[in-house]
C-alpha angles and dihedrals in degrees: 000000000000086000094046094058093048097057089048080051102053099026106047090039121022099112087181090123086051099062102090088057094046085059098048098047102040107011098048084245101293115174084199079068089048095059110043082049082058103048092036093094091041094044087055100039088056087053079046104056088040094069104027093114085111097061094077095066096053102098088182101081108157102048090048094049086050084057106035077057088041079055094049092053097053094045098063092041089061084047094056085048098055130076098195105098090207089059088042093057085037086059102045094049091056082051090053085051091054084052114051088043092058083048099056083048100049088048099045092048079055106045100041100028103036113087119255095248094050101043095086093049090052100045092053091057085040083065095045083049083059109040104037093037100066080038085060084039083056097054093032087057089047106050100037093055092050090056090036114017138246092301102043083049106055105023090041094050087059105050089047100049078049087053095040100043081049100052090031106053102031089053092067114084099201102042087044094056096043114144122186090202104055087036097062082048099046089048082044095064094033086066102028089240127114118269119228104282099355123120111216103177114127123225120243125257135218 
């Protein structure tokens, strides 16, 4: 499901293909404009990872990766809506926050819950998750503003990756009621092995 998420994420609103056109139509082609668009995730997702320190103490990690992506949605959305280059750079580094910290979760979730014989499987098609998903975004960007225009595109995209990640990953139980904390226990005790700030010793008995 954390990769799941992260395709409707990338695929339904990354309007990094439309770009080019945003700046000729409302930007008089400045490349000036063309940068700052560029930069604007990375320039968010940096701010983001700065001050990620917090993410660690949310247990509830699927629910919160369904609405950092729910974020991420919505704030593209409000970027494709705006005609002030400086909002629409404001809008897509929030995006770039909503990101990186569904990153750090998705990777943790990876990295701490997955067993041991089945992480490097799943690290491997968590690559392919990154790399191929903002690709489809890519197609998906282009065709869809060629059917709908620029607006319907890019605004559009975003509304419906906010919908989809909501109906999607609440529906899933499992995914829904996922809890780091009693993960790491429960894979603790599954391996015999401490889990990360969890005391296991057993009190004597009579």
């Amino acid at each position: 499901m954390s990769f799941v998420v992260d395709i409707i994420a990338m695929v339904f609103a990354m309007p990094r293909a439309l770009f080019p056109e945003l700046t000729a139509d409302r930007f008089g082609g400045s490349m000036i404009a063309l940068g700052w668009m560029t930069s604007a995730m990375a320039i968010g997702s940096v701010a983001g990872a700065l001050f990620s320190g917090w993410v660690g103490r949310v247990s509830r990690q699927g629910v919160a990766l369904v609405v950092v992506i729910a974020v991420w949605g919505l704030a593209v959305a409000a970027a494709g809506l705006v005609h002030e280059l400086w909002l629409v750079v404001t809008f897509m580094a929030v995006g770039g926050v909503a990101d990186v910290i569904s990153s750090v979760w998705r990777q943790s979730i990876l990295q701490l819950y997955a067993p041991d014989e089945m992480r490097g499987r799943l690290q491997g098609a968590f690559m392919v998750v990154v790399a191929g998903g903002p690709r489809l975004g890519d197609l998906r960007a282009g065709a869809t503003a060629t059917a709908f225009g620029l607006s319907g595109a890019w605004v559009g995209g975003g509304i419906a990756c906010m919908v989809t990640v909501l109906v999607v990953g609440l529906s899933v139980a499992g995914f829904r009621n996922f809890r780091a904390q009693q993960t790491a226990q429960q894979t603790a005790q599954d391996t015999g092995k401490a889990a990360p700030g969890t005391d296991q010793t057993a009190p004597e008995t009579g």
